[in-house]
N, CA, C and O of each residue as an XYZ file, in Angstrom:
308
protein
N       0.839     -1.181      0.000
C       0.000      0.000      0.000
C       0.879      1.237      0.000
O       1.922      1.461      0.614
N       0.276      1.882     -0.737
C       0.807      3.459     -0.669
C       0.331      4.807     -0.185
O      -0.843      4.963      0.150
N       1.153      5.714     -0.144
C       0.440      6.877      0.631
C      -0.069      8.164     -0.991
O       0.470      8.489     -2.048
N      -1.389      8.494     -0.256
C      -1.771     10.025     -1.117
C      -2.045     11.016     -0.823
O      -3.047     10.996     -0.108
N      -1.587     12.169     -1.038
C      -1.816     13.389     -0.118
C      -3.022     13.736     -1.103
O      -3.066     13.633     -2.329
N      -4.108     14.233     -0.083
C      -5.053     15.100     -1.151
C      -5.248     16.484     -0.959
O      -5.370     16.588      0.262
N      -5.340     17.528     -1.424
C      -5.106     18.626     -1.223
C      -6.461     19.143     -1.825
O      -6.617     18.989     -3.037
N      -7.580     19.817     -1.001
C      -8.311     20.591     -1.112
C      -8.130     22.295     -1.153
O      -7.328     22.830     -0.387
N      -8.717     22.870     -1.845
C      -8.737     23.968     -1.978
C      -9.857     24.401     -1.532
O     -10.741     23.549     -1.624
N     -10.270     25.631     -0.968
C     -10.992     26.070     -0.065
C     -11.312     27.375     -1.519
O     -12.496     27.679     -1.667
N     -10.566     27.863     -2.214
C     -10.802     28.113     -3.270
C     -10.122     27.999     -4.704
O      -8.904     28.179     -4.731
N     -10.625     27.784     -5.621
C     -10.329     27.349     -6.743
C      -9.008     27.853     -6.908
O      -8.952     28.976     -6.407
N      -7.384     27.321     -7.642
C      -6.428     28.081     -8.390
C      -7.090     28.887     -9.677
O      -8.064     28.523    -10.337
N      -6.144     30.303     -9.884
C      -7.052     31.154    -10.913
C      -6.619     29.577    -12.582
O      -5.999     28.515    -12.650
N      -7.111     30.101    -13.145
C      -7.360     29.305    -14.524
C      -7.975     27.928    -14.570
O      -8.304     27.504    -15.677
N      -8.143     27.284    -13.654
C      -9.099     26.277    -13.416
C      -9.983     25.998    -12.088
O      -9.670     26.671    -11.105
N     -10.993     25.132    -11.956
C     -12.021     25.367    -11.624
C     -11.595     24.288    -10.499
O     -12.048     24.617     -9.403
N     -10.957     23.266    -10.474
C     -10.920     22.343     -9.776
C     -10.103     22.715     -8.493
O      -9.133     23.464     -8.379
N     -10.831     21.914     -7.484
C     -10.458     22.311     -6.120
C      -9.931     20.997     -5.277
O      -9.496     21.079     -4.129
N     -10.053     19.636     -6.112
C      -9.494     18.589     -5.708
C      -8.337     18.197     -6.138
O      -8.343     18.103     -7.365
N      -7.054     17.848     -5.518
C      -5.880     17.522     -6.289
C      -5.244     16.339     -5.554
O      -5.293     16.248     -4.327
N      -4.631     15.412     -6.359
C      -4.193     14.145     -5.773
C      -2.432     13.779     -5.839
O      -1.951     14.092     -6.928
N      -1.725     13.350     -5.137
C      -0.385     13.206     -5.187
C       0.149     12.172     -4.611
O      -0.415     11.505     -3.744
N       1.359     11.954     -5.089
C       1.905     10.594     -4.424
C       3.253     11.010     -3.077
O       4.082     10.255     -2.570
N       3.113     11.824     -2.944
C       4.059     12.850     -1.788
C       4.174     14.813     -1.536
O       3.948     15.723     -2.333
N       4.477     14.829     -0.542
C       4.320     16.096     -0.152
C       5.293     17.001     -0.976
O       4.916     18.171     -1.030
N       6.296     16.764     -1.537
C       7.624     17.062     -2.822
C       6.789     17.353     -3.800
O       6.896     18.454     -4.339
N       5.537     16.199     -4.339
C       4.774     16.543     -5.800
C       3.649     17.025     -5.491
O       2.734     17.150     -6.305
N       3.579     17.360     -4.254
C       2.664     19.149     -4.070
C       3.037     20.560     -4.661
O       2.450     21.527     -5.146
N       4.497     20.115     -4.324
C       4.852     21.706     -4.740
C       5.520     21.757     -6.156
O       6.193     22.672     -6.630
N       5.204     20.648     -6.677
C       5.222     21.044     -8.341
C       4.736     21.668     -9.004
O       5.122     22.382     -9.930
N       3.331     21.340     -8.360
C       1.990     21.862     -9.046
C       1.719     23.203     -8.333
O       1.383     24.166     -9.022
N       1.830     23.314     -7.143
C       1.452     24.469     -5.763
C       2.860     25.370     -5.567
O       3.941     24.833     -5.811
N       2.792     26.728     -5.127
C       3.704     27.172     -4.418
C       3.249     27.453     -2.863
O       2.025     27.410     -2.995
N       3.421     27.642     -1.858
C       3.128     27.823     -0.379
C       2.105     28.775     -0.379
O       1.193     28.626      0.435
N       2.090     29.701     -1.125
C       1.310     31.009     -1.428
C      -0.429     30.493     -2.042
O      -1.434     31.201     -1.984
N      -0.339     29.097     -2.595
C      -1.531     28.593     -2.695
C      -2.280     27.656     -1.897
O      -3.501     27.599     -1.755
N      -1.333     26.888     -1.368
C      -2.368     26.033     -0.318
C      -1.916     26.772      1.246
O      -2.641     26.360      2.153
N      -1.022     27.619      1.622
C      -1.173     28.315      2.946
C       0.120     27.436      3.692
O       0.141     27.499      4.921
N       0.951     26.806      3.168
C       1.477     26.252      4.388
C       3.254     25.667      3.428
O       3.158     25.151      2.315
N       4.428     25.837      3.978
C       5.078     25.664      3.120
C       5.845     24.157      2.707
O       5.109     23.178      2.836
N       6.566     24.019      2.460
C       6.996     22.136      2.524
C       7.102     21.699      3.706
O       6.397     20.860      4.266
N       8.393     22.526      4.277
C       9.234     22.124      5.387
C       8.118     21.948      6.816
O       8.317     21.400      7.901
N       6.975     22.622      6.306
C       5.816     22.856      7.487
C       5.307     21.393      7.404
O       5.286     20.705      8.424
N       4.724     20.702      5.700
C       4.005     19.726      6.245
C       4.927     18.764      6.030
O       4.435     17.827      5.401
N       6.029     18.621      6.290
C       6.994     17.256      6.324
C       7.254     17.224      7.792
O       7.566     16.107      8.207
N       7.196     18.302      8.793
C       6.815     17.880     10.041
C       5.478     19.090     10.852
O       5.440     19.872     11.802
N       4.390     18.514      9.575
C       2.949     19.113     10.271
C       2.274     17.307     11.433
O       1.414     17.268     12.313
N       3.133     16.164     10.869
C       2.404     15.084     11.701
C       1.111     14.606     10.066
O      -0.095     14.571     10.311
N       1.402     14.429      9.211
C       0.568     14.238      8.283
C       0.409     12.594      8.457
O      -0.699     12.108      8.686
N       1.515     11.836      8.341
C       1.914     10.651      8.287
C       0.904      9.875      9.850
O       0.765     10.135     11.045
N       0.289      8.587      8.613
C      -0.854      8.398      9.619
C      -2.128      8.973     10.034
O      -2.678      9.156     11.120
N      -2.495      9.261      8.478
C      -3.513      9.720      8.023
C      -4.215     10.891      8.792
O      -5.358     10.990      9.238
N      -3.056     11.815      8.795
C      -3.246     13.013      9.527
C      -3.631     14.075      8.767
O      -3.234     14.012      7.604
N      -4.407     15.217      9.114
C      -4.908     16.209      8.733
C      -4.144     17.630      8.568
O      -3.647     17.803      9.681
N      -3.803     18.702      7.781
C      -3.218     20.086      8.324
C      -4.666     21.136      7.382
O      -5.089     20.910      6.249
N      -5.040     22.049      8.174
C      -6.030     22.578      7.665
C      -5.368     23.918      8.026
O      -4.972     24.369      9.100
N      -5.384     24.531      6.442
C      -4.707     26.204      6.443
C      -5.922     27.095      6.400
O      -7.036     26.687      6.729
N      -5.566     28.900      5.792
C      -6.886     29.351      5.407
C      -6.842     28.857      3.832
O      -7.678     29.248      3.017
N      -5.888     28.052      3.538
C      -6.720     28.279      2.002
C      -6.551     26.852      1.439
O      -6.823     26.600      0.265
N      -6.100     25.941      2.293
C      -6.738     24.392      1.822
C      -6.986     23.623      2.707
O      -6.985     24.247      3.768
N      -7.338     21.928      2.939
C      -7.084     21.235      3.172
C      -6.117     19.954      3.230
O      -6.250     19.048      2.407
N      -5.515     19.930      3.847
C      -4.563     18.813      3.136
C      -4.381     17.829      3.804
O      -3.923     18.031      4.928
N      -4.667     16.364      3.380
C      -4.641     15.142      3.798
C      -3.736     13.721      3.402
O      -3.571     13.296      2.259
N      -3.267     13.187      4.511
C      -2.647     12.110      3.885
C      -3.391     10.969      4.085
O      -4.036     10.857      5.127
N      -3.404      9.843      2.994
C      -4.049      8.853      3.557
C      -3.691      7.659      2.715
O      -3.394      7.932      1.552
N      -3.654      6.235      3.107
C      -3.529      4.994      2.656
C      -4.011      4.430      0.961
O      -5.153      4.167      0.583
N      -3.047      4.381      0.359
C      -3.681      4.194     -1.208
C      -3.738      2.279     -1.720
O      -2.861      1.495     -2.085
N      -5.353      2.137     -1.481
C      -5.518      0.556     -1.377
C      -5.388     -0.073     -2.709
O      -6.297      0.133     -3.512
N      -4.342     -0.843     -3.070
C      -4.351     -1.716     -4.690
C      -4.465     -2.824     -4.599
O      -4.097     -3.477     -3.623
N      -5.135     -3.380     -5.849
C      -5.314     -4.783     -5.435
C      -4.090     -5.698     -6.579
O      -3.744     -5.292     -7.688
N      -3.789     -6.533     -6.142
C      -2.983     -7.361     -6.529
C      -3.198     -8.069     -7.542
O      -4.367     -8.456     -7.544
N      -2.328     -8.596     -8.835
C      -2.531     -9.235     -9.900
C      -3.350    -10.422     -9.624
O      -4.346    -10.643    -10.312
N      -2.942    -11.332     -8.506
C      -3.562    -12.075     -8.292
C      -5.413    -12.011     -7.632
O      -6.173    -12.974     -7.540
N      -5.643    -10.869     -7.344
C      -7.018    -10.645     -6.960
C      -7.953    -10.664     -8.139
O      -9.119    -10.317     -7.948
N      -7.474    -11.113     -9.597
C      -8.360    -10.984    -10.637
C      -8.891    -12.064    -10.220
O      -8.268    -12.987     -9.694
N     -10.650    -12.008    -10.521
C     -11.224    -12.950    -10.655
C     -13.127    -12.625    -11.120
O     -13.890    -13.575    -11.300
């Protein structure tokens, strides 16, 4: 299993509409984000306590980590 941060926006980035965003670490947040958009900067949520499906709530997102469930080649059936 793997981890996904999800990052809510409390309001939209300007040029698109979407307020849900999905990632495979807190590093490929700020590819897409600078601190100035979700409220909080790297070094903050690499020790905000995220790990273990922890919560950090800024004024201008949400941001969550949580357990990413796959199923195994062998689960075809």
């Amino acid at each position: 299993m793997g981890k996904v941060i999800h990052v809510h926006l409390t309001h939209p980035m300007e040029g698109t509409r979407q307020r849900d965003w999905y990632f495979g670490s807190i590093s490929a947040v700020y590819t897409v984000f600078g601190a100035e958009h979700i409220g909080a900067t790297k070094g903050y949520l690499l020790h905000a306590g995220l790990s273990g499906n922890g919560t950090v709530i800024t004024k201008k997102a949400i941001i969550k980590q949580s357990t990413l469930i796959r199923g195994s080649r062998s689960d075809k059936g």
